[in-house]
C-alpha positions in Angstrom: 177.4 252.0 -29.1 179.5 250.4 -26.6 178.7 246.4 -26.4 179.6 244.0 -23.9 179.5 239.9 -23.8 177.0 238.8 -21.0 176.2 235.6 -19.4 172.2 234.5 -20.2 170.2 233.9 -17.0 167.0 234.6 -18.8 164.4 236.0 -20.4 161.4 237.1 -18.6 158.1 236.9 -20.1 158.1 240.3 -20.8 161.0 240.1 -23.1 164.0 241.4 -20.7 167.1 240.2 -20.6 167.8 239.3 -16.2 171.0 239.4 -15.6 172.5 238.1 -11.9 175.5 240.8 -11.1 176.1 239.2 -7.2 178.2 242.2 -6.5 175.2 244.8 -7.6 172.1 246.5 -5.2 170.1 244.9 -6.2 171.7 241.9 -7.6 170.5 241.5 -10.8 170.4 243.9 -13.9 167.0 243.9 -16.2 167.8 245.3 -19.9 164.8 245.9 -21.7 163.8 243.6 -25.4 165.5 246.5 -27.8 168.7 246.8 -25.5 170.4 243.2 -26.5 170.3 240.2 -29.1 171.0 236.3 -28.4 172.8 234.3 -30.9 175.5 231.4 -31.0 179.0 232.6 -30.3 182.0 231.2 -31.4 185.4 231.4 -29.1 188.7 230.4 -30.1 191.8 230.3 -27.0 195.3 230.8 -28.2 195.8 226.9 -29.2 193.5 227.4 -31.7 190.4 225.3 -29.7 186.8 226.4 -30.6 183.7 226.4 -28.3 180.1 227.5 -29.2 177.7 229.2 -26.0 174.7 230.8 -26.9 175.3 234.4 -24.9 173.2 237.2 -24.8 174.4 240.6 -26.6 174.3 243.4 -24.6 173.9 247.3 -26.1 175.0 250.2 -23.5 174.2 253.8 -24.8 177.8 255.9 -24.6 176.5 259.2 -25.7 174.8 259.4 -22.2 177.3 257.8 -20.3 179.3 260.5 -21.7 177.2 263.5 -20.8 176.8 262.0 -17.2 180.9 262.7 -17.0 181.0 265.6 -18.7 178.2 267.2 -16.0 179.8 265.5 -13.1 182.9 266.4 -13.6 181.9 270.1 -14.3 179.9 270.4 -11.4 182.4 268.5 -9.2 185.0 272.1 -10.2 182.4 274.5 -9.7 182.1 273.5 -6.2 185.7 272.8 -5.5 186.4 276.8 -6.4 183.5 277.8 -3.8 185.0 275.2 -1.1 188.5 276.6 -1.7 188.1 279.9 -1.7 185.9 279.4 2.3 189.8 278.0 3.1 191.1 280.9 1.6 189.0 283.2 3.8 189.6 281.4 7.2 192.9 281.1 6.4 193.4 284.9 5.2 191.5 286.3 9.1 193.5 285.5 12.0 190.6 285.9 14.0 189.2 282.7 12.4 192.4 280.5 13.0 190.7 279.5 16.4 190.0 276.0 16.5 186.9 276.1 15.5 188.1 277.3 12.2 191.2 275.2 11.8 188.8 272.2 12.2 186.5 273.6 9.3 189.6 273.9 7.3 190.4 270.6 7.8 187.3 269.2 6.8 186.7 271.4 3.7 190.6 270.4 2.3 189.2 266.7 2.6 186.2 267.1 0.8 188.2 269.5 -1.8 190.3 266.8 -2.7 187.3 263.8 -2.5 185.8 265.9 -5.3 189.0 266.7 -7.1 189.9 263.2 -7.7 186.0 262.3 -9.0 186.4 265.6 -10.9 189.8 264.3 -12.2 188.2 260.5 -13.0 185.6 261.7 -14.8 187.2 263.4 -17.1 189.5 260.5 -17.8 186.5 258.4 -17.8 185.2 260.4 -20.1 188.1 260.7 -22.8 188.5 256.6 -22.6 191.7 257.7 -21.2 191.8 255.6 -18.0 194.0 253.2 -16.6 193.7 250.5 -13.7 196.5 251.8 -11.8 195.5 255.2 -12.6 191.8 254.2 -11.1 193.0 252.6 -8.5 195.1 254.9 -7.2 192.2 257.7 -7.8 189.6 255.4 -6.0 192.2 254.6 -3.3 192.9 259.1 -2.6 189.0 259.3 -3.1 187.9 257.0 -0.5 190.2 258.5 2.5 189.5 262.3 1.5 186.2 261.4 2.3 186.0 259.6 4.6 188.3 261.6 6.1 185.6 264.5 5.8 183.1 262.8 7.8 185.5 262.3 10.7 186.0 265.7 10.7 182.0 266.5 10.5 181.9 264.2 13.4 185.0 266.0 15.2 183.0 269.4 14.7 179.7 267.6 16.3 181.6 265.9 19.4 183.1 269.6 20.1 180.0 271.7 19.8 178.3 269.0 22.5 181.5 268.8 24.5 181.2 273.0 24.5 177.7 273.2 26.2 178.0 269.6 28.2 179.8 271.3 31.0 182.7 268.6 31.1 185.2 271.8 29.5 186.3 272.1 33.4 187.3 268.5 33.5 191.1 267.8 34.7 193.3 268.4 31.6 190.7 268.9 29.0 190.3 272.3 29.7 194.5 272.8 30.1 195.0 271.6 26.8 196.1 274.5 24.0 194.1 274.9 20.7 197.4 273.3 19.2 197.2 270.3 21.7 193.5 269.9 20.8 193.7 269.9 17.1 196.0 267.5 17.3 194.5 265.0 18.9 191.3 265.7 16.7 193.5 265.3 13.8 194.9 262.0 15.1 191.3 260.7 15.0 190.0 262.2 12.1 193.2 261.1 9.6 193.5 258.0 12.0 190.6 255.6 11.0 190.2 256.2 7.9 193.8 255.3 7.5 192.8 252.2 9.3 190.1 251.7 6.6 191.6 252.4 3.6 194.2 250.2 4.7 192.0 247.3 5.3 190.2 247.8 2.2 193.8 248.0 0.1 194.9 244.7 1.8 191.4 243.3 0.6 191.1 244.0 -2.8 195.3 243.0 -3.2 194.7 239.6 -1.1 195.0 238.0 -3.8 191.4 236.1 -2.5 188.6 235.1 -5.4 186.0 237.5 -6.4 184.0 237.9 -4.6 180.5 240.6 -3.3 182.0 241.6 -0.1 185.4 242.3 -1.4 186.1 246.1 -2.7 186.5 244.7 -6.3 187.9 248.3 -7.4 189.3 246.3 -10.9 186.7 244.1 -11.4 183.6 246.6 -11.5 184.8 249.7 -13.3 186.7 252.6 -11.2 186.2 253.3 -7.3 183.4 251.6 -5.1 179.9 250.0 -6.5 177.0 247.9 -5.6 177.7 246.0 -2.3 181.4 247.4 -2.1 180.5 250.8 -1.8 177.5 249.9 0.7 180.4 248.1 3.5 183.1 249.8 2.6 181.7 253.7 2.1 178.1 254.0 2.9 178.7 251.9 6.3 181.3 254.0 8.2 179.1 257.5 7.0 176.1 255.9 8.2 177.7 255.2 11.5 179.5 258.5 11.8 175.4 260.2 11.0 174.0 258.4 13.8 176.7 259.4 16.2 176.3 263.2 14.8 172.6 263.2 15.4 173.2 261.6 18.5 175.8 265.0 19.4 173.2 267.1 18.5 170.1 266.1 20.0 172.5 266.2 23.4 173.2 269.5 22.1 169.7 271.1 21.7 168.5 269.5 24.9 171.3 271.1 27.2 171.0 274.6 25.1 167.8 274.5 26.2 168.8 273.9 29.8 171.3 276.9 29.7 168.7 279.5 27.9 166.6 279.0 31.1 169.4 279.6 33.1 170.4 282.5 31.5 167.4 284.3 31.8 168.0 284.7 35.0 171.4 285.8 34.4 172.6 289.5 36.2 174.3 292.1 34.4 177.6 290.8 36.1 177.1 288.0 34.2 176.8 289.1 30.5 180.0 287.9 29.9 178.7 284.4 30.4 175.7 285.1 27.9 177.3 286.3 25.2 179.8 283.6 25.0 176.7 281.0 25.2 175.0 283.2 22.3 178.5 282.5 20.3 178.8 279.3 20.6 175.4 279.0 19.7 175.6 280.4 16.6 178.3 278.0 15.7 175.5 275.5 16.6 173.5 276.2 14.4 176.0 276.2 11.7 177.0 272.8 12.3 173.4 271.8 11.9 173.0 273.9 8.6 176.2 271.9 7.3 174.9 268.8 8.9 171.5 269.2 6.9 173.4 269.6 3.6 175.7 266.9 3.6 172.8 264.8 4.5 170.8 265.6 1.7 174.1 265.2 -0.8 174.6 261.6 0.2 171.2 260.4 0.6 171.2 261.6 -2.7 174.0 259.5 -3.4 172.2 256.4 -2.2 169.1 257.0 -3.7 170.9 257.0 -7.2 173.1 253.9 -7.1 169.7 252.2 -5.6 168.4 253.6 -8.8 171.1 253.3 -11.8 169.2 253.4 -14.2 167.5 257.1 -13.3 168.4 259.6 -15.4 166.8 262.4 -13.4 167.6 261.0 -10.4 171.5 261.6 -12.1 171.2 264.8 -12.8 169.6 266.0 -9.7 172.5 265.0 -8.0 174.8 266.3 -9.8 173.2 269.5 -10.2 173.5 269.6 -6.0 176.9 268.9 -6.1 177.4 272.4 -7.5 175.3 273.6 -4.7 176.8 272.1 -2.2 180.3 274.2 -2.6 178.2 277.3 -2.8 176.0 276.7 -0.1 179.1 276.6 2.2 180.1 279.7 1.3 177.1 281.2 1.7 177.3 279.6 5.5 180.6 280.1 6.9 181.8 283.1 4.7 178.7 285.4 3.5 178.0 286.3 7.0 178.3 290.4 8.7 180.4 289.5 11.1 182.8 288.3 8.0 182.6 290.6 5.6 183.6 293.3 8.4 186.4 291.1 9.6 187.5 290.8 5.4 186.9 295.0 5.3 189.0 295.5 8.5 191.5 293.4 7.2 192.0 295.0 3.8 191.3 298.2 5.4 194.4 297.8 7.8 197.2 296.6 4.9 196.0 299.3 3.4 197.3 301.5 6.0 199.8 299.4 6.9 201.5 300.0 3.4 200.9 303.4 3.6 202.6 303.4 6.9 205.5 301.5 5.2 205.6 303.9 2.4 205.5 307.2 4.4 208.2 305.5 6.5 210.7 305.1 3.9 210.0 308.3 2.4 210.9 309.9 6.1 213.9 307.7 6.2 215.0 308.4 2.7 214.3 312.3 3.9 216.7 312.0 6.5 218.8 310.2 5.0 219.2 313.2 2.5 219.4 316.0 5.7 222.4 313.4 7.4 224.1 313.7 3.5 223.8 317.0 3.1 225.4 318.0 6.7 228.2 315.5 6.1 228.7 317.4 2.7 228.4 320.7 5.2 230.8 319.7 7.9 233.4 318.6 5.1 233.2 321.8 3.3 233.9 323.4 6.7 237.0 321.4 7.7 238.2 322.0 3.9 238.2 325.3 4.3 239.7 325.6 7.5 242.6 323.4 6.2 243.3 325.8 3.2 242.8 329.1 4.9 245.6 330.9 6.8 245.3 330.7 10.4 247.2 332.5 12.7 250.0 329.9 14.4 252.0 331.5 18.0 254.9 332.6 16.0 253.2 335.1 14.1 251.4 336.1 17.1 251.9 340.1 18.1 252.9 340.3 21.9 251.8 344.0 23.0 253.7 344.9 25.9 
């Protein structure tokens, strides 16, 4: 049993121990009569001074704490592989280097390392083998990977609405290259939560008292809790989901708009109708990814609202293994894929081939232009060593 000294507020009638944490949602901890005793402690400072306070004893179970890592942090890998190996894919087909994909990239590498550093603390948590720089530094990479993710959720949301708004043919937008665009999409998306995790840095090294609103990341245990992680994290994703939902209910309503529009639509204008069935497709996609991130991070809020459920625990972290398959399932276990993956192998397979049967031609001729050089050097060898007639041993017949 881990045990840790806290301050006595008071005893309820019902025999728990309340506990004011300021910094906590909600701000007070209740520990049940069998989870702590009371009794006089005595305190002596390095001058040798004694003082008495009459504290409250307070029992915390580590075997579960314990098998709460050990699940996070396993389910936390098993997604990572599923997420990596969807960049692997897009990466792999050139067809999906568009920037559409590029941007999917982009958001799946942020969230690939936002679960690779909880993974990674953990694990560390788990084997009591932990630092406060180390945590730090982890809490610090874990905050701007995702946040950083979100911006890019958001990027994907304000493109899909910017694709069916109809501003596309708007003076420069539509001149700018894929390159150009993913640029500045990048410049936002890496750009403010810079910004925040900057401000949130400068906070917590301000040198300022303790205090709720501050980020607190070495006072409360490693990365974000309670209040902290409500302004600091929860805030910005809130914000960013309302803007998203915002993108797609614009969305739906001009996709609507167009459908009518396009049933109309001559033959002369298929063209038209099949890029509007792409795009969407990608639409919906977005709101498929959309719906599960939701449900991961209400999830998340639910259980720090709740710390003390168990279930509510390991529901969440049983999604978090889902959430790296479900991805996959999206954006790579699709027919239009898998054919793109079977034309691809399919073609370096005949591209070696090719490569093979043309070295073996050029190692054939190679062997013909050897063997006529050998020939034509035989030749002239033996027309050096034979006996030729010269004009002096010529026979004039008069």
């Amino acid at each position: 049993m881990l045990a840790s000294l806290a301050r006595l507020e008071r005893v309820l009638k019902d025999g728990q121990l309340y506990v004011e944490v300021k910094s906590a949602i909600p701000p007070w901890i209740l520990h049940g009569p069998d989870k702590y005793c009371v009794d006089t402690f005595v305190f002596e400072d390095d001058k040798g001074n004694r003082t008495t306070s009459f504290d409250a004893l307070v029992c915390f179970g580590r075997e579960k704490e314990e098998e709460h890592y050990v699940m996070k942090s396993t389910c936390m890998i098993i997604s990572c592989v599923f997420i990596l190996a969807t960049v692997a894919v897009y990466g792999w087909l050139p067809e999906l280097r568009n920037l559409h994909g590029r941007v999917l990239m982009a958001y799946l590498l942020c969230l690939f390392v936002g679960f690779v550093g909880m993974a990674t603390m953990q694990i560390l948590l788990k084997i009591d083998n932990i630092g406060v720089k180390t945590c730090v530094g982890l809490s610090i990479m874990i905050y701007f990977s995702l946040l950083a993710a979100f911006f890019w959720l958001n990027v994907m949301c304000f493109d899909i609405w910017w694709t069916f708004s109809g501003k596309r043919g708007v003076k420069g937008a539509e001149m700018m290259s894929v390159k150009a665009k993913f640029t500045a999409y990048s410049v936002y998306a890496f750009g403010f939560p810079t910004v925040l995790t900057i401000l949130m840095v400068s906070l917590e090294f301000s040198g300022l008292p303790p205090h709720p609103l501050l980020p607190l990341l070495r006072h409360q245990g490693c990365f974000l809790a309670g209040i902290s992680r409500l302004l600091y994290l929860y805030g910005p994703i809130v914000i960013l989901w309302f803007a998203n939902m915002v993108f797609f209910v614009l969305t739906a309503v001009k996709i609507a708009q167009i459908k009518k529009q396009i049933s109309v639509l001559k033959r002369k204008e298929s063209a038209r109708h099949d890029k509007h069935q792409k795009d969407q497709q990608r639409f919906l996609l977005y709101i498929k990814l959309f719906i599960v991130m939701g449900i991961n991070w209400l999830l998340e809020v639910i259980s720090a609202l709740y710390p003390k459920g168990d279930y509510i625990w390991r529901f969440v972290d049983s999604y978090n293994v889902l959430i790296g398959l479900i991805v996959f399932i999206i954006f790579v276990c699709k027919r239009k894929i898998l054919s793109l993956m079977k034309k691809r192998i399919k073609d370096g397979i005949i591209e070696r081939n090719q490569e093979n049967g043309s070295m073996t031609m050029e190692h054939k001729n190679k062997i013909v232009h050897n063997i006529r050089d050998y020939k034509q050097r035989d030749s002239l060898d033996t027309i050096r060593t034979g006996s030729p007639e010269t004009d002096s041993n010529k026979t004039i017949n008069l």
